[in-house]
C-alpha positions as CSV (number, residue, x, y, z in Angstrom):
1,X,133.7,77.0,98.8
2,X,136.5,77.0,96.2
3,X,138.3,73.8,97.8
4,X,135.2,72.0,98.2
5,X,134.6,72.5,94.4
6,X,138.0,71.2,94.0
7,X,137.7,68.2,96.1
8,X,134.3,67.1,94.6
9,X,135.5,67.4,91.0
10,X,139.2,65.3,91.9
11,X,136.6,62.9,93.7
12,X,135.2,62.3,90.6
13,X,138.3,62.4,88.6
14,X,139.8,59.8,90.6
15,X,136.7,56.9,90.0
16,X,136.3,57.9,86.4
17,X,139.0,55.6,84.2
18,X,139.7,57.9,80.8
19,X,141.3,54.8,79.6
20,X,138.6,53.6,76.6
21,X,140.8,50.4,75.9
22,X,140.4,49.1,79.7
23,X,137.2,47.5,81.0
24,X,134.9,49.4,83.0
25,X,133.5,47.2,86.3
26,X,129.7,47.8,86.9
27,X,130.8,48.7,90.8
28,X,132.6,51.5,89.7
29,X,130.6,52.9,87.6
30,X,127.5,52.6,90.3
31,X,130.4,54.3,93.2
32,X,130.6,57.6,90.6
33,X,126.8,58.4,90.1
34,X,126.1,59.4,93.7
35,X,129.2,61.5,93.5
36,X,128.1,63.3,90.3
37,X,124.4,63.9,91.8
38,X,125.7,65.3,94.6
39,X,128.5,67.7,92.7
40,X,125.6,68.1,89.8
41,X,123.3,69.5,93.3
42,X,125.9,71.5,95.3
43,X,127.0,73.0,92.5
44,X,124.1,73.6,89.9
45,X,123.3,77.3,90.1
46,X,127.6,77.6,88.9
47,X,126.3,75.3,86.2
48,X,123.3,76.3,85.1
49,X,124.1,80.2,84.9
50,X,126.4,80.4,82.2
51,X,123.6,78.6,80.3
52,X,120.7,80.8,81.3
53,X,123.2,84.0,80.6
54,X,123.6,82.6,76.9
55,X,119.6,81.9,76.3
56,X,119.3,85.1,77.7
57,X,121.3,87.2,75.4
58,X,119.9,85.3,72.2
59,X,116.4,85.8,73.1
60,X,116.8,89.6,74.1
61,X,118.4,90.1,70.1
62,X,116.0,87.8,68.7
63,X,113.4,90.1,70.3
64,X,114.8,93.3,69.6
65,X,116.1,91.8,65.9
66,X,111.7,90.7,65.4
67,X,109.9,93.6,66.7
68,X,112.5,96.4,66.0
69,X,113.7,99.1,68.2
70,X,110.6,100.3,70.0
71,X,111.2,103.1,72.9
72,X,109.2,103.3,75.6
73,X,105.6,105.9,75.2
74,X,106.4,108.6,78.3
75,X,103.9,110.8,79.3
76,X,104.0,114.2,79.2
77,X,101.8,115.2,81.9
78,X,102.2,113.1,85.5
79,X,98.9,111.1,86.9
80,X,98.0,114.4,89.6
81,X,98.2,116.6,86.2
82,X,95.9,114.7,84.3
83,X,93.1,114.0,87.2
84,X,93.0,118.0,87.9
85,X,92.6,118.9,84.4
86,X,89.3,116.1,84.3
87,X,87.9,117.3,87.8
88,X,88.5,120.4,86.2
89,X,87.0,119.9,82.7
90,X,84.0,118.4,84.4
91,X,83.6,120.8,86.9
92,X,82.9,123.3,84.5
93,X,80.3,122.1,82.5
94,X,78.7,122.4,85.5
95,X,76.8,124.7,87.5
96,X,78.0,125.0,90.9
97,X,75.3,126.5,92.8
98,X,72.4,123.8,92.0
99,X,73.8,121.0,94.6
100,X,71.1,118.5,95.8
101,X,70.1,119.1,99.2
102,X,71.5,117.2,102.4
103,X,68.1,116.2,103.7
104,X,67.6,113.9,100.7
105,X,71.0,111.8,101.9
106,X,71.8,111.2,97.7
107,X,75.7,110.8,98.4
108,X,74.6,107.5,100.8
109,X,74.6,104.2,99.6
110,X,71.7,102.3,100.0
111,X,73.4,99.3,99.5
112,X,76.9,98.3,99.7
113,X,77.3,97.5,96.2
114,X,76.4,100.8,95.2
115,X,79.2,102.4,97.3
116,X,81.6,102.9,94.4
117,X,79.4,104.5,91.5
C-alpha cells in the first residue's frame, strides 16, 4: 500500500511543471486530472481523516465550552428494582382475596386491540 502511495504521488509530480515562468500546454494539464481523481479516490479516507479528527476536536470543546461540564444522571436503583417496588406498591393497595372469577373470562381480549391494556 505504501509504494503505491508513493508511485501515484511521483506520477503526479512528474506531469505537474513547478516552473511558473514556463508555459503550461492544455494536453498536460488534461493528462494530470485523471491522475489526481484517481490518487484523490484511492486515497481519500488518508485525506479526509486528519480533517474530520480536527472538526471533531473543535466541536467536542465548543460543546463542552457552551453547555458546561454536565455528568451523566445514574440511577440508583436498577430497572428489576424499580418494577418490584411498583408491583409492590400497587399490590398493596389492594385486597388480594377479591379476584374476579374465571367464568367471566375478564383477562381475555375481545378484540386484538385491546390485548395490551
Amino acid at each position: 500500500m505504501c509504494t503505491a502511495f508513493f508511485d501515484h504521488l511521483l506520477l503526479l509530480l512528474f506531469f505537474v511543471d513547478f516552473d511558473r515562468s514556463a508555459s503550461v500546454d492544455k494536453h498536460s494539464l488534461k493528462m494530470v486530472w485523471p491522475i489526481i481523481i484517481g490518487f484523490a479516490r484511492s486515497y481519500a479516507p488518508y485525506i479526509v481523516w486528519p480533517f474530520a479528527f480536527a472538526i471533531g476536536v473543535i466541536g467536542y470543546n465548543m460543546e463542552w465550552f457552551v453547555l458546561g461540564d454536565r455528568q451523566t444522571p445514574w440511577k440508583n436503583k436498577s430497572i428489576a428494582e424499580e418494577r418490584d417496588l411498583r408491583v409492590v406498591e400497587e399490590s398493596s393497595n389492594k385486597d388480594m382475596t377479591q379476584v374476579d372469577s374465571l367464568k367471566a373470562k375478564s383477562f381475555v381480549p375481545k378484540t386484538v386491540f385491546d390485548h395490551y391494556k
